[in-house]
N, C-alpha and C positions, 0 to 999 in steps of 0.2 A: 330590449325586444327579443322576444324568443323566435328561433327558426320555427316556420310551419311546418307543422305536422304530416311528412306525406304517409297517404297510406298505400301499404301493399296487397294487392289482388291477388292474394295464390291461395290455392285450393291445400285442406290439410295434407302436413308431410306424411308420405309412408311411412310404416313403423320400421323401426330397424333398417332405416335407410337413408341415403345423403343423397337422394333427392327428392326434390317437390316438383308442383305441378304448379301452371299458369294457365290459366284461360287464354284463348285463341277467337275471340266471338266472332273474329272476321273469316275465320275459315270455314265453318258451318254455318255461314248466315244464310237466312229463308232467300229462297231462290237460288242457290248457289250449286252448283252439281253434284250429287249425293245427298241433297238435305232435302227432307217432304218441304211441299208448300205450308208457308206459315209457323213452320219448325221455329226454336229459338234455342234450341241443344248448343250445347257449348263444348269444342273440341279442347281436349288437353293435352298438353305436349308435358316432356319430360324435362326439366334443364336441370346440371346440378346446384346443388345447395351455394355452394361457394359465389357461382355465377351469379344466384339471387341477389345475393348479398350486395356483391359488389356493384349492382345496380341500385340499389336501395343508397348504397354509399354516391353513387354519379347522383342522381338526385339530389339529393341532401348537395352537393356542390354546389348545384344547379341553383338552391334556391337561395345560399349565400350568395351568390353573382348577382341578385336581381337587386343587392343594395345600392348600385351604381351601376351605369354603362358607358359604352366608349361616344365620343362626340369629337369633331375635328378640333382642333385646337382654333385656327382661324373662324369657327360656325359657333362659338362662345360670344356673349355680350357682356357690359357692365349690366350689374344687379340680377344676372344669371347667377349659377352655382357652377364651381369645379372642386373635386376633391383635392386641397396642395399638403403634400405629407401625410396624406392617411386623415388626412381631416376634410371634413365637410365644410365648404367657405363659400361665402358671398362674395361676388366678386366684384370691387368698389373701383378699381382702373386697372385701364387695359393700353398697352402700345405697344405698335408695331415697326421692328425696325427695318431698312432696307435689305433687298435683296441685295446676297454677296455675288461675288463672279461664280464661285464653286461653290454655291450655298443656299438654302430656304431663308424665310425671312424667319424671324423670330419673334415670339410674342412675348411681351412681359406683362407677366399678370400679378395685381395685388389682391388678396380677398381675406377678409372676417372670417373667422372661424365663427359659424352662427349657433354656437354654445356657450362659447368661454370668451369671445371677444378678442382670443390674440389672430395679431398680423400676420399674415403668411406670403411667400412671393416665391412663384415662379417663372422659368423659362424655357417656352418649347417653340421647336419650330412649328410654324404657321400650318404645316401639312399634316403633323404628326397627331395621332387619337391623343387625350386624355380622357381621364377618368371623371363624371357628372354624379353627384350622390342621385338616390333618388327620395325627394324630401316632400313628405306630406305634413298637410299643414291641418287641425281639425277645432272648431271649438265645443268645448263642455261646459255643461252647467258647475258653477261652484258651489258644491252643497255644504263645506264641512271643512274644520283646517283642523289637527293633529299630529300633535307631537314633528311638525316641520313638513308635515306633509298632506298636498291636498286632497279633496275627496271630490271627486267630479264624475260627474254623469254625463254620459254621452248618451247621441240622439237614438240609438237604440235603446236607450233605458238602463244598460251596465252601468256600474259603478267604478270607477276607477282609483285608488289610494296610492301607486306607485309614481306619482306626482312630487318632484321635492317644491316646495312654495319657494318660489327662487329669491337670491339675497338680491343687496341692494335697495335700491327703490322702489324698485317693481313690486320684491317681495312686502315692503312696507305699503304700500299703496293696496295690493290686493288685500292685507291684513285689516287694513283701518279702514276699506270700504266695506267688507265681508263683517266685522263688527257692528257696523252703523246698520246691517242687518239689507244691503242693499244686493239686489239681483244682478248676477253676476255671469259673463261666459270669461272662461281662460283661454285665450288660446294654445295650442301646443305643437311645437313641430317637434316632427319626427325625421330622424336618418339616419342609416350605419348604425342601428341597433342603439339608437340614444335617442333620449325624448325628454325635452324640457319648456316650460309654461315662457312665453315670450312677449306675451302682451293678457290686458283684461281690459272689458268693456260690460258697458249693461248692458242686461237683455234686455230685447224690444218689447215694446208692451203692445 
């Protein structure tokens, strides 16, 4: 999955110079002291080049962090998700052990990695954030299989080919229904910049 594209709102750089301009819309908005009624003039300020930058770079953080967020460790369920090692997992059991004299309780969580199927396990205390992926689930139509990978159309009408048709049975099953020439939706989830086909069904007629 690619990061989203932000864009930045600065007016062209001076020539022969290291700095640009930004728009300020809220300091000359219509009504505001010094601007006629009805105005929509736009104030610009000066900041250096560098400084742009470096916000453009806080951004772009920004929209890496939105692949997961923090959740109490004890506010977690089975068949929820938590991130265990950098991995996105379903999480299949959960227990909690007692409070110590000088201590939290502790949770012990097991969960699926909801890509590749290995087990993960961990241990936090009851109070402490962990990390929750954040997982979208979507189905497409199966128009098409190639060279290992599929062709699917989503409900805006895009095309999608960066689908691998997954192994195992699954990938057998979507092959030999998609032959037999039968209508088809994939499902796909998505997380942490990974996205794989995890079920197929027919479309409704």
């Amino acid at each position: 999955m690619r990061e989203p594209k932000k864009t930045r709102f600065t007016a062209s750089t001076v020539a022969s110079s290291s700095w640009t301009t930004t728009p300020h819309e809220d300091l000359l908005s219509p009504g505001s002291p010094g601007s006629p009624e009805g105005s929509s003039h736009t104030l610009c300020s000066r900041v250096p080049r560098e400084m742009a930058e470096d916000q453009e770079e806080f951004a772009s953080a920004d929209a890496g962090a939105s692949k997961t967020y923090p959740a109490q460790c004890s506010s977690l369920r089975k068949n929820g998700f938590m991130v265990i090692k950098d991995r996105p997992c379903k999480i299949v059991e959960m227990s909690t052990s007692k409070t110590g004299k000088h201590g939290h309780a502790k949770v012990h969580i097991v969960g699926i990695d909801i890509f590749n199927g290995k087990k993960y396990e961990d241990l936090s205390p009851s109070t402490h954030n962990v990390d929750v992926p954040n997982v979208k689930r979507q189905d497409m139509q199966l128009i098409g299989i190639q060279d290992g990978f599929l062709s699917l159309m989503t409900e805006g009408g895009d095309v999608r080919e960066d689908i691998r048709l997954p192994e195992g049975d699954l990938g057998k099953e979507i092959q030999e229904r998609f032959e037999k020439e039968e209508q088809l939706l994939v499902t796909v989830l998505a997380a942490m910049d990974e996205e794989a086909a995890i079920a197929v069904k027919s479309m409704p007629k």
